[in-house]
MMTF fields as JSON, N, C-alpha, C and O atoms, coordinates in Angstrom:
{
  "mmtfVersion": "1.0.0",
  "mmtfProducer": "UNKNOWN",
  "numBonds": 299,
  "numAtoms": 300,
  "numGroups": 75,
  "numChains": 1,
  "numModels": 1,
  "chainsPerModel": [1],
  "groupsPerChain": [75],
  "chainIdList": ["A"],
  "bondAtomList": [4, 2, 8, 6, 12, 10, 16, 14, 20, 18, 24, 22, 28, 26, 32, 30, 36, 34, 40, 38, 44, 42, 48, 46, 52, 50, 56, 54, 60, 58, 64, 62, 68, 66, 72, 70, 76, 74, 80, 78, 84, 82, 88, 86, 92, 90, 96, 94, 100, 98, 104, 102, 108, 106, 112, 110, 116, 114, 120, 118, 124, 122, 128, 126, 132, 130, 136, 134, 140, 138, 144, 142, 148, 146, 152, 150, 156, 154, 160, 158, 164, 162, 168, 166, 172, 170, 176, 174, 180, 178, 184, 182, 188, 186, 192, 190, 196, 194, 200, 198, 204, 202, 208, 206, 212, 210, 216, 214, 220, 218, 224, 222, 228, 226, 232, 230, 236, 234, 240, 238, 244, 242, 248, 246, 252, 250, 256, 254, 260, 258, 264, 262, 268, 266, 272, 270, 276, 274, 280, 278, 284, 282, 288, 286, 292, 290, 296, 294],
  "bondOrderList": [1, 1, 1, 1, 1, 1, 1, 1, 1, 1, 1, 1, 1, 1, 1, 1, 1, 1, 1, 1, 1, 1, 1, 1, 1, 1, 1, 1, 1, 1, 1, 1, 1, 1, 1, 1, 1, 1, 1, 1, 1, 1, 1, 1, 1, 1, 1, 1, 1, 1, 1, 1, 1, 1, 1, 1, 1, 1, 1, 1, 1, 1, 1, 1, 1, 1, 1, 1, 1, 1, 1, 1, 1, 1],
  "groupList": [{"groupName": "UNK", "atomNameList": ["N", "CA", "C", "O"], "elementList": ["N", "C", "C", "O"], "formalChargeList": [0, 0, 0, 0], "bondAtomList": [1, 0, 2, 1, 3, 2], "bondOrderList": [1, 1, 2], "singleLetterCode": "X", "chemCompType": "L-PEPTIDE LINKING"}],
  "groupTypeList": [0, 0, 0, 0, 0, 0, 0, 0, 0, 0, 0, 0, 0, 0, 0, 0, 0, 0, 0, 0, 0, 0, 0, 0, 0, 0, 0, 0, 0, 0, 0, 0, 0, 0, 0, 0, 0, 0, 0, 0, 0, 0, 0, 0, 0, 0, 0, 0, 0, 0, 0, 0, 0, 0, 0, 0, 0, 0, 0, 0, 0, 0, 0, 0, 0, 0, 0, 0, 0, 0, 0, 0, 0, 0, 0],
  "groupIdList": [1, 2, 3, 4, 5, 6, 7, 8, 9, 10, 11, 12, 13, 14, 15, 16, 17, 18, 19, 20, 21, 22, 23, 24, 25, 26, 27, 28, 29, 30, 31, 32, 33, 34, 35, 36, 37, 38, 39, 40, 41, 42, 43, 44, 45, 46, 47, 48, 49, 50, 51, 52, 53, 54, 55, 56, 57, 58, 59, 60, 61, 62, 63, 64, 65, 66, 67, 68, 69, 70, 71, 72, 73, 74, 75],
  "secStructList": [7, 2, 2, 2, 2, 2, 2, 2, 2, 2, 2, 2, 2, 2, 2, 2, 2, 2, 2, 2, 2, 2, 2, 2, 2, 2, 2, 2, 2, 2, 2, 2, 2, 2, 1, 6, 6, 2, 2, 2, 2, 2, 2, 2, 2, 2, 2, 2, 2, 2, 2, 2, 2, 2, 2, 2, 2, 2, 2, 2, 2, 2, 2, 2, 2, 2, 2, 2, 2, 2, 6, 6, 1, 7, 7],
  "xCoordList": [31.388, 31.137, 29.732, 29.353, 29.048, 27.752, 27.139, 25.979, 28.057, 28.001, 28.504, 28.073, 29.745, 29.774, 28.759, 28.335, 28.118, 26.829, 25.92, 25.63, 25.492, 24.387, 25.065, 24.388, 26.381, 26.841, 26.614, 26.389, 26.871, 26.837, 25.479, 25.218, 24.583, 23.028, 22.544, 21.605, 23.493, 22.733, 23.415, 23.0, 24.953, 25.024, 24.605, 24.631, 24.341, 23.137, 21.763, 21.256, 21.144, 20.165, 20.361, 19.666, 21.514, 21.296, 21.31, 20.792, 21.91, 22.267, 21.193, 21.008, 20.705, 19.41, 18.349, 17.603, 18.043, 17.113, 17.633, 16.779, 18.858, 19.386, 19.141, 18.611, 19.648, 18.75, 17.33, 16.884, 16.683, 15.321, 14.91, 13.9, 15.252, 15.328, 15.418, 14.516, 16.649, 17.604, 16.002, 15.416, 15.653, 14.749, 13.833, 13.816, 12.74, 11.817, 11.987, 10.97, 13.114, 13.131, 13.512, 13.393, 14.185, 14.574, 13.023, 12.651, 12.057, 10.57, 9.913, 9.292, 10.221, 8.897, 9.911, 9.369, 11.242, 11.909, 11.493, 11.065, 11.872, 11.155, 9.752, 9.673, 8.547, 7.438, 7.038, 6.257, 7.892, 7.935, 7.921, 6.934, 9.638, 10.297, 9.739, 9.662, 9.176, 8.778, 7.813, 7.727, 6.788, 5.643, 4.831, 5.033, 3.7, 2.866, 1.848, 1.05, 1.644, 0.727, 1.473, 0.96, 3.263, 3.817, 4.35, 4.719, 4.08, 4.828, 3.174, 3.09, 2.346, 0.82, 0.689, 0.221, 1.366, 1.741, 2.402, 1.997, 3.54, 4.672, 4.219, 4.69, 3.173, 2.781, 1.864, 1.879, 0.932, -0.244, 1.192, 0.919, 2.095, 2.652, 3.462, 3.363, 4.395, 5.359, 4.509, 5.157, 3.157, 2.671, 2.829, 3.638, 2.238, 2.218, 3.404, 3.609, 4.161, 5.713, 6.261, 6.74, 6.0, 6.546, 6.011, 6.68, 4.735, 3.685, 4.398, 4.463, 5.04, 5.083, 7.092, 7.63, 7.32, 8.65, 8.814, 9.453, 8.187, 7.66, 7.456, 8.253, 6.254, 5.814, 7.122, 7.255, 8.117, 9.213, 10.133, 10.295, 10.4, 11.197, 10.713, 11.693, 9.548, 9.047, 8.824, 8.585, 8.847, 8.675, 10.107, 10.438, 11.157, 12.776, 13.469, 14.517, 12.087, 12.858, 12.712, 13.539, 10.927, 10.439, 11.361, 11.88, 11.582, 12.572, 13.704, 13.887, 14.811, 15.705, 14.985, 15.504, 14.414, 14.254, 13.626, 14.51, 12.524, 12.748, 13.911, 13.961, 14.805, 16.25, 17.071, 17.764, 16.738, 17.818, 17.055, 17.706, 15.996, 15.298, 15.747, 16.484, 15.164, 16.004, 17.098, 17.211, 17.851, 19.54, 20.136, 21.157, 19.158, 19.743, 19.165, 19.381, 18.261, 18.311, 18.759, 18.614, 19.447, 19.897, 21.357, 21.983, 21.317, 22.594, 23.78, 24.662],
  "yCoordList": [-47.012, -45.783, -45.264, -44.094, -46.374, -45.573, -45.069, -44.657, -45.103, -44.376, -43.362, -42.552, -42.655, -41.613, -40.864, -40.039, -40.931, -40.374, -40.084, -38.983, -41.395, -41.42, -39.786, -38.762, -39.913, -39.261, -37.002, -35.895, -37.611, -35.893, -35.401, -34.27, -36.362, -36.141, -35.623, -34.929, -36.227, -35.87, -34.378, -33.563, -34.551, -33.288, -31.849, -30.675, -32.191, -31.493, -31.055, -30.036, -32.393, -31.862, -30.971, -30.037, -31.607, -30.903, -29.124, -28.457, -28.571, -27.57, -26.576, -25.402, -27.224, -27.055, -26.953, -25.999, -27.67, -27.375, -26.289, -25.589, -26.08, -25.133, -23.575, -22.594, -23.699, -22.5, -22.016, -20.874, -23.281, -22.596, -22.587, -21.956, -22.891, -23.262, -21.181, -20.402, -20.929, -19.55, -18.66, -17.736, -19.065, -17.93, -18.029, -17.06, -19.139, -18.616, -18.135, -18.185, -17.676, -17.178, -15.8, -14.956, -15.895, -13.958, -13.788, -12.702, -14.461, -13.789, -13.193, -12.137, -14.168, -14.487, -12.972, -11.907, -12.941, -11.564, -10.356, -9.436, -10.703, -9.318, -8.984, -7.785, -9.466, -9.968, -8.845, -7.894, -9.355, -8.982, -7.979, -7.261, -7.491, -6.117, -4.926, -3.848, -5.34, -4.297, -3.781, -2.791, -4.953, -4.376, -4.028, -4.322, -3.149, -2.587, -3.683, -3.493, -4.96, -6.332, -6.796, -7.003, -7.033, -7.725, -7.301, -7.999, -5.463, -4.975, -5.268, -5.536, -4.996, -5.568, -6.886, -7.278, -7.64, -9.7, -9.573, -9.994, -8.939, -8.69, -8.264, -8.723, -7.261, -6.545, -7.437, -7.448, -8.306, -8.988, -10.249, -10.955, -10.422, -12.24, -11.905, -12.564, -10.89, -10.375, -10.735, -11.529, -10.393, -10.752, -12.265, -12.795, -12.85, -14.253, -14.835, -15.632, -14.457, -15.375, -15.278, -16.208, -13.644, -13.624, -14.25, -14.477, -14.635, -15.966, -17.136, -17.757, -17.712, -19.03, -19.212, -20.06, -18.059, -17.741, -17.958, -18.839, -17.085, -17.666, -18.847, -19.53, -19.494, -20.836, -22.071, -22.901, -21.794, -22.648, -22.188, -22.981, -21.581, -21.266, -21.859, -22.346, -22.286, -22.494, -23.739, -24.319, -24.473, -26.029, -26.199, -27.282, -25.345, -26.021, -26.066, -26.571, -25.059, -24.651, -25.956, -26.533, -26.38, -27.66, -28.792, -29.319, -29.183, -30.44, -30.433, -31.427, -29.076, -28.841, -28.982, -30.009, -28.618, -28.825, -30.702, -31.386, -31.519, -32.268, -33.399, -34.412, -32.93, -33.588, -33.646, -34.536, -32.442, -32.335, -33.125, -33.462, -33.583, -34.129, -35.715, -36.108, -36.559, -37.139, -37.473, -38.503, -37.115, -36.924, -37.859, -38.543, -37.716, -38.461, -39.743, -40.516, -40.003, -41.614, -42.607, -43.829, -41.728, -42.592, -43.861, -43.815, -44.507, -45.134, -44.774, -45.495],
  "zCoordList": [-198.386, -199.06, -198.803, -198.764, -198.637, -198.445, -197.238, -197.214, -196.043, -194.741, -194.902, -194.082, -196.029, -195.857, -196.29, -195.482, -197.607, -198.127, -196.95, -196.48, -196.533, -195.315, -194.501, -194.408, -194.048, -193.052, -193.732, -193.245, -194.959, -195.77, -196.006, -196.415, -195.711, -196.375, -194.413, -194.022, -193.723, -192.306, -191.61, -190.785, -192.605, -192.065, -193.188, -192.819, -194.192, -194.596, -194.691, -195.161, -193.957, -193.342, -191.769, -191.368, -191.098, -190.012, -190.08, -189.184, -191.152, -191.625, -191.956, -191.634, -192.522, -193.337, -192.334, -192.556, -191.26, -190.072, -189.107, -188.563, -188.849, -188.119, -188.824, -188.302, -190.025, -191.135, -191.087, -190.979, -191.206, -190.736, -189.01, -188.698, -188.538, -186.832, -186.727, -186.417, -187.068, -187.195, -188.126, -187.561, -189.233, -189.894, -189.011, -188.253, -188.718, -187.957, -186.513, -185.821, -185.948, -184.834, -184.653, -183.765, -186.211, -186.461, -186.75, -186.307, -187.313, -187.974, -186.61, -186.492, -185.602, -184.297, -184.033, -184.33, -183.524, -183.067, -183.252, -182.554, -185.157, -185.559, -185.423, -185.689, -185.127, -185.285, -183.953, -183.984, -182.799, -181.513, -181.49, -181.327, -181.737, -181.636, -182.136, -181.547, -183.808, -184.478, -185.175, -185.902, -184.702, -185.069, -183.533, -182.354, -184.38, -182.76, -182.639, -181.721, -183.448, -182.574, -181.43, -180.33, -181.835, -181.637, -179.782, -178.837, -180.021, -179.078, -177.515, -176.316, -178.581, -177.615, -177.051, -175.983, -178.308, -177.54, -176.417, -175.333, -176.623, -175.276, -174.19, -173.15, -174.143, -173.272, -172.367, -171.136, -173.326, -172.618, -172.193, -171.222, -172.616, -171.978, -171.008, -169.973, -171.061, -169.763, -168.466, -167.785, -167.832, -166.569, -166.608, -165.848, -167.292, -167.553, -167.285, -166.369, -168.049, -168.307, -166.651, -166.001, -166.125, -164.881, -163.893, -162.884, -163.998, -163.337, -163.438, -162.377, -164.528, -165.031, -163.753, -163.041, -164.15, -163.653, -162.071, -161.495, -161.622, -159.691, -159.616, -158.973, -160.29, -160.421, -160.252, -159.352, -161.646, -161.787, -160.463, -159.536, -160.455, -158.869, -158.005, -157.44, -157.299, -156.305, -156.351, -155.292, -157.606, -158.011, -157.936, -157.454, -158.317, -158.065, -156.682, -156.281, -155.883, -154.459, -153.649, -152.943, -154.061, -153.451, -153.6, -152.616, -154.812, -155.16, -154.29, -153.586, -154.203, -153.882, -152.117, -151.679, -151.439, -150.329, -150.384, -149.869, -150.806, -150.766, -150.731, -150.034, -151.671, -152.127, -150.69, -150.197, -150.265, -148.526, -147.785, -146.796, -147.781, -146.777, -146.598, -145.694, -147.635, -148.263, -148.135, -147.471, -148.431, -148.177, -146.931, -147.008, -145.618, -144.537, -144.421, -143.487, -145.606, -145.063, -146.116, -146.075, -147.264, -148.439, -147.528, -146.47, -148.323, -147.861, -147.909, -147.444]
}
């Protein structure tokens, strides 16, 4: 009996973190969307993010070309 408890207390917490997981991401959204700091944050991180974005591409292109290289002397 007392695994089910254990089991109702975890899926109430999991619930309960997904709830707030869910509020603070509608806050950061709205935060974004609708205020004019938020629309100035966006403005200054968009170059950035699209920096970070090339960056990850070019680190997945490498792997992915390493990986083929590779490839012909595995067993």
């Amino acid at each position: 009996m007392a695994a089910k408890g254990v089991d109702a207390v975890s899926d109430r917490t999991s619930i309960l973190l997904g709830a707030l997981a869910g509020a603070v991401v509608g806050g950061c959204m709205g935060y974004l969307f609708l205020t004019d700091e938020g629309r100035r944050l966006r403005e200054d991180l968009e170059p950035r993010l699209a920096d970070l974005a090339t960056e990850v591409e070019r680190a997945r292109s490498l792997v992915k070309n390493a990986r083929a290289n590779v490839r012909p002397f595995e067993r």
